[in-house]
C-alpha positions in Angstrom: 71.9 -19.4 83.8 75.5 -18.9 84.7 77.6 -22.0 86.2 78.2 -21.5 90.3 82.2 -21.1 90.4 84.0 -24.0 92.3 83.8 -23.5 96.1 87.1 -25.2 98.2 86.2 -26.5 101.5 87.9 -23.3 102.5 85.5 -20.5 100.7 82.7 -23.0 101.9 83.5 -22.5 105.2 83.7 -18.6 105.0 81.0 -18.2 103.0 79.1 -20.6 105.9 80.7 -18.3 108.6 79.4 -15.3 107.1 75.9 -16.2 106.6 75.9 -17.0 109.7 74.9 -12.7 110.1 75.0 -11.6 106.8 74.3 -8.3 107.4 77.2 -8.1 110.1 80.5 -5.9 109.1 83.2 -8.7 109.9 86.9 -7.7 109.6 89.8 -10.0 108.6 91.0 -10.8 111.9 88.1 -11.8 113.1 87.3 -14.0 110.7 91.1 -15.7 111.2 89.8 -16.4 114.7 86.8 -18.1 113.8 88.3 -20.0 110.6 91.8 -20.8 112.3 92.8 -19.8 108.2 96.3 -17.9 108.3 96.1 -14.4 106.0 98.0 -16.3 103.4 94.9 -18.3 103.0 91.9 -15.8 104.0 93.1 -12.3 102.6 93.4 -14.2 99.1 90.1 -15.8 99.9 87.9 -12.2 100.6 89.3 -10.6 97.6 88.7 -13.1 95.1 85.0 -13.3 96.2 85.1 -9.4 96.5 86.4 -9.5 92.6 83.4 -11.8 92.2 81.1 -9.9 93.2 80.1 -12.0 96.6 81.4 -10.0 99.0 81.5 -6.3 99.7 83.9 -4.2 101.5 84.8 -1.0 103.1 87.0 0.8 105.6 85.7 1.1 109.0 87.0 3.3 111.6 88.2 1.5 114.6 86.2 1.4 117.9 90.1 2.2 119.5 91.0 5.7 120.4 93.7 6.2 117.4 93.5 2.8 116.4 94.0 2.0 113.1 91.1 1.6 110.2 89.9 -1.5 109.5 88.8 -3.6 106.3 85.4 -4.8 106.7 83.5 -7.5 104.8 79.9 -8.9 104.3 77.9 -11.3 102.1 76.1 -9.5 99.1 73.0 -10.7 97.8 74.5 -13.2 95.3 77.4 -14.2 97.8 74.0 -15.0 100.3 72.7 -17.0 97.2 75.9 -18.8 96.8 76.4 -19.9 100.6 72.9 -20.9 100.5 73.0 -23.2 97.8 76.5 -24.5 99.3 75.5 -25.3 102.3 72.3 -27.1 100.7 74.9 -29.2 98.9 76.9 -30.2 101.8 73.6 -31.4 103.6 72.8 -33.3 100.5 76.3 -34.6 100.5 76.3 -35.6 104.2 72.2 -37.0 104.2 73.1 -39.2 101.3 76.5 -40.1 103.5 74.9 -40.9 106.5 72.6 -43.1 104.0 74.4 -45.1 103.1 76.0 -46.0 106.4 72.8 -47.4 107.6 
């Protein structure tokens, strides 16, 4: 079995964001609103786990009258896979945490 590729806290939090509705279309903007990220850190971010093969893209035509296309992105079934697991890791992370604080 292949190795999972290292996740920042960054592509954790996207990947968490996304799988939130992964079957939902979600454009770059909007997820700049949710993350607070700046497009120097998300733009690099959704290609490299388009390149990947977690993510999927496509134009979509703009619910404006003559606004402009937009990029669109969602989870694919490994990026779903790879969230998952991540976020079962953080729990893990946080359970053993809290743990050891009692």
């Amino acid at each position: 079995m292949a190795r999972a590729p290292n996740v920042s806290r960054q592509t954790a939090l996207l990947l968490s964001i996304l799988l939130e509705s992964p079957a939902q279309w979600r454009h770059g903007y909007q997820l700049s609103q949710i993350t607070g990220f700046k497009s120097g850190t998300l733009y690099p971010l959704l290609m490299r786990l388009e390149e990947q093969g977690f993510l999927e893209s496509k134009w979509q035509e703009s619910d404006r009258p003559g606004g402009p296309p937009r990029h669109v992105y969602r989870l694919t079934a490994s990026g779903r896979a790879l969230a998952r697991e991540r976020r079962a890791t953080l729990l893990g992370k946080l359970a053993r945490e809290l743990g050891k604080a009692t």
